[in-house]
C-alpha positions, 0 to 999 in steps of 0.5 A, spaced: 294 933 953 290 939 954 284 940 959 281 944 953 282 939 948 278 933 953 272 939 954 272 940 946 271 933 944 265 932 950 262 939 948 261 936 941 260 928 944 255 932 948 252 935 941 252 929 938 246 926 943 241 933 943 241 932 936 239 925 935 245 923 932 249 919 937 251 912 936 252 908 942 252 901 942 248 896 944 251 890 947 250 882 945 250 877 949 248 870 944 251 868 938 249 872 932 242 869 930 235 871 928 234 872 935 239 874 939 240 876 946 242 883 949 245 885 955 239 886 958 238 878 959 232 881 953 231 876 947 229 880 941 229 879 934 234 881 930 234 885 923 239 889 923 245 885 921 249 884 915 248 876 916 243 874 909 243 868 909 244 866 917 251 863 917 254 867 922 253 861 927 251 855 923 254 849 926 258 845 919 262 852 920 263 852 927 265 845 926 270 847 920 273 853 925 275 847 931 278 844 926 281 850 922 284 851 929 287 845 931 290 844 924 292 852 922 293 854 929 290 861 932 294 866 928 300 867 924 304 873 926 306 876 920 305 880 913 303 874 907 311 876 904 315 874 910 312 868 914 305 869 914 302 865 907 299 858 909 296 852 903 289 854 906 290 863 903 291 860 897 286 854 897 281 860 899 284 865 893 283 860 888 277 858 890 274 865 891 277 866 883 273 860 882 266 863 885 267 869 882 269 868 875 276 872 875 283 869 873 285 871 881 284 873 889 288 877 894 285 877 901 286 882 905 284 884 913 278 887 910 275 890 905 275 896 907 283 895 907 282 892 900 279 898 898 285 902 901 290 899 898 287 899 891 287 906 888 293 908 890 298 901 888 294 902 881 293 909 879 297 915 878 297 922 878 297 922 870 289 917 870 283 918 872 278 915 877 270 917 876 266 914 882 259 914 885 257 920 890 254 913 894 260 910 895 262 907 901 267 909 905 272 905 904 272 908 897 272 914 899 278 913 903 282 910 898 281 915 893 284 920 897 290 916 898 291 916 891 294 921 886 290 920 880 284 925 878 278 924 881 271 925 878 264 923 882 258 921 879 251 923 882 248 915 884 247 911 879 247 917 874 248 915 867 248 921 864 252 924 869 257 918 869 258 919 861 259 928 862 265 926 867 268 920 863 268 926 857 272 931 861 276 925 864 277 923 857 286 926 856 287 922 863 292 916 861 288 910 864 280 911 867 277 907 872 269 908 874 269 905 881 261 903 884 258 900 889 255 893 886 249 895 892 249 901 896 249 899 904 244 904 906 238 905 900 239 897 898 238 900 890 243 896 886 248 900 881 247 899 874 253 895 871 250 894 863 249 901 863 256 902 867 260 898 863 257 899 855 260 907 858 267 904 860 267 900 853 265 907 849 271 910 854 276 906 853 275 905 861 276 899 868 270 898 872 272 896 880 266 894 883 265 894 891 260 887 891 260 886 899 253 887 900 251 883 894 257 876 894 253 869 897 246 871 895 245 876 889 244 873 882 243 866 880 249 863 884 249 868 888 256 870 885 254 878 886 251 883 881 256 882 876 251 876 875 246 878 877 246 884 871 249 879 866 256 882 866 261 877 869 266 878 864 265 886 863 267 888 870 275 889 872 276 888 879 271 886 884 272 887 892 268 884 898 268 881 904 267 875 908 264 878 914 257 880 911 253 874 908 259 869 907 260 867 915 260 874 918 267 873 921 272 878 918 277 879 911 275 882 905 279 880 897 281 883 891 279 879 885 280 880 878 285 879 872 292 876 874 296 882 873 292 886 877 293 881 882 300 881 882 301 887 883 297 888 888 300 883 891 308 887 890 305 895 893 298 895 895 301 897 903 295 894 906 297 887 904 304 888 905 303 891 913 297 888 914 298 881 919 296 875 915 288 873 915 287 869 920 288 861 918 281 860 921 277 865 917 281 861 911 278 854 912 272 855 914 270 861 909 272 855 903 266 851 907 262 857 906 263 856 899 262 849 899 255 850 901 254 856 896 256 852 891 252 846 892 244 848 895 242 854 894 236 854 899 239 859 903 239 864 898 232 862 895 230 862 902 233 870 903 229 873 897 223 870 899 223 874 906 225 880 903 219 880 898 215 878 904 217 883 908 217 889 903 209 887 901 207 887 909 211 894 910 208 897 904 200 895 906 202 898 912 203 905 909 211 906 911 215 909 905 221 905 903 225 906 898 223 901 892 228 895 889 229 887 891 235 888 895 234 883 902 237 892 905 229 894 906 230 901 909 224 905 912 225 912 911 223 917 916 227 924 915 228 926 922 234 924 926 231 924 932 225 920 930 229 914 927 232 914 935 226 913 938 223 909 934 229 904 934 229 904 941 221 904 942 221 897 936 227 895 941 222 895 948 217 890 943 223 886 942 225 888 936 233 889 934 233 895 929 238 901 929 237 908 926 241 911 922 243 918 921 247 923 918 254 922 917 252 915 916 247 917 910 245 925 907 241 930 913 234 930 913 234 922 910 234 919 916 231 911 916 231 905 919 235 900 915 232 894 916 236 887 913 233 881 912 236 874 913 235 867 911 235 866 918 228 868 919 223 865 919 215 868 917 213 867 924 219 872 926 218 877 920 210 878 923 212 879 930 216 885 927 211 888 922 206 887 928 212 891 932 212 896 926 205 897 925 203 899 933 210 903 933 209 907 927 203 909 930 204 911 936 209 915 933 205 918 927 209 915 921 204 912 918 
């Protein structure tokens, strides 16, 4: 490795900082909770974190994990095909089938490798794949996996969608693939809208449900329920490390033979150790809860109007919706730094988010709620907000 080479990458790291748009990472030193502990020995209260309904560290499913890992043992070793399926993948699949309202499940490491996987083992040069500019990245990166026709539709575009299903119209199969919520506006997609489009096309529709799956619609089973269109969506991908535990893995669920097939090409699921026995058993516990109280779920979209209500009278601009994603909108990159670092000195735990993760000049911070808070923690954070906001000249 050249010096040359090691001076480029720190001159662009270097860049990277004078313009605001350095990550870095902030270190936790407690469970993941509503109020977490951070390297500083500081408590803060967190809303940054895809953990909507507070299950990250709930003590049935850390219970269930001890015993998932006395029974299954820590790891497997292996691929699913070879040596790497234990009862609980299947028990798992079957019930997410169940949950869901699909003929069946394949669970893979993640979602963003269920995404990879997908594309590439259904789809060919001869189709057509017509997917939203908002998409996540793993869509993203699935769709230059594959060889079929792509098309993208500006977000949540109607008009847009049905002029690229026209011009798609000679491919052999088409496939609309969405978000079901977008991560970084909290807006959800339109899927009677996508759907009456994909029926008048002769199209599929794949829908990326990880921030929606556990709390959205009446059982909280996603938008597909949330929209009333369970039995009008093909495939749905999601993850079971957002509002279902928090952990890791994700899932493909749809028709039976769409499964199967996954389960024989898709690369990621045949080169990919199995998901580990203990994130099986204790996301059926999960499930488990879901299906049995909806508290948490009532609880979390409580909160988030709460919120929202508060931050409005303030005068902050957020984009409008229902979604527990509530960002605050800034624009400058730098200013959303700042102002992150400042909430955290008032000991709350928010990141700022610019470009490349969202459009330049559309900086915010995306604030997420949580069934973990309660009323008393989302006051501490307006307060936070409100003294910020003006010392910085937001509002």
């Amino acid at each position: 490795m050249t010096q040359a080479f090691l001076d480029y990458l720190s001159d662009e790291t270097e860049k990277l900082k004078q313009s605001g748009l350095f990550k870095g990472e902030r270190i936790i030193t407690s469970q993941q909770q509503a109020e977490i502990t951070v390297n500083n020995g500081s408590h803060v209260l967190n809303f940054c974190a895809n953990n909507y309904l507070g299950l990250a560290n709930h003590p049935d499913l850390i219970a269930e994990a001890k015993n998932g890992l006395d029974h299954y043992g820590f790891g497997l070793s292996s691929v699913r095909f070879i040596c790497g399926t234990q009862d609980v993948h299947k028990t798992l699949e079957k019930r997410l089938s169940h949950f869901l309202g699909t003929e069946d499940t394949i669970l893979y490491s993640s979602c963003f490798d269920a995404n990879g996987g997908l594309f590439e083992t259904l789809l060919g040069q001869e189709d057509a794949i017509i997917s939203d500019a908002l998409n996540h990245a793993s869509i993203i990166d699935g769709i230059r996996l594959c060889k079929a026709n792509r098309f993208r539709y500006n977000n949540n575009d109607m008009a847009d969608l049905e002029q690229k299903l026209i011009e798609a119209k000679n491919c052999r199969f088409k496939l609309i693939a969405t978000d079901g919520v977008f991560s970084m506006d909290g807006i959800i997609a339109n899927l009677p809208a996508i759907c009456d489009l994909a029926e008048k096309y002769n199209a599929m529709v794949m829908v990326d449900d990880s921030h929606a799956v556990g709390f959205m619609g009446k059982n909280g089973r996603g938008t597909h329920e949330y929209h009333n269109v369970i039995d009008r969506i093909d495939i749905i991908t999601g993850t079971l490390g957002k509002a279902l535990g928090g952990a890791s893995g994700g899932y493909t669920s749809g028709k039976k033979e769409i499964i199967t097939w996954l389960r024989e090409r898709s690369r990621p699921y045949l080169f990919s150790n199995t998901l580990a026995p203990v994130i099986a058993a204790t996301s059926i516990k999960v499930l488990d809860l879901l299906e049995t109280n909806h508290d948490l779920i009532n609880k979390l979209h409580r909160n988030s109007l709460y919120f929202r209500e508060k931050m409005e009278k303030l005068g902050f601009k957020l984009i409008p919706g229902e979604h527990p994603i509530i960002p605050v909108m800034l624009g400058d990159a730098q200013l959303a730094k700042t102002m992150a670092d400042e909430l955290l000195k008032e000991h709350i735990y928010v990141i700022g988010f610019s470009y490349p993760v969202v459009p330049l000049n559309q900086a915010r911070i995306r604030t997420q709620m949580s069934a973990g808070h309660e009323l008393e923690h989302i006051d501490k954070a307006v307060t936070a907000f409100e003294k910020v906001g003006k010392k910085l000249g937001v509002i």
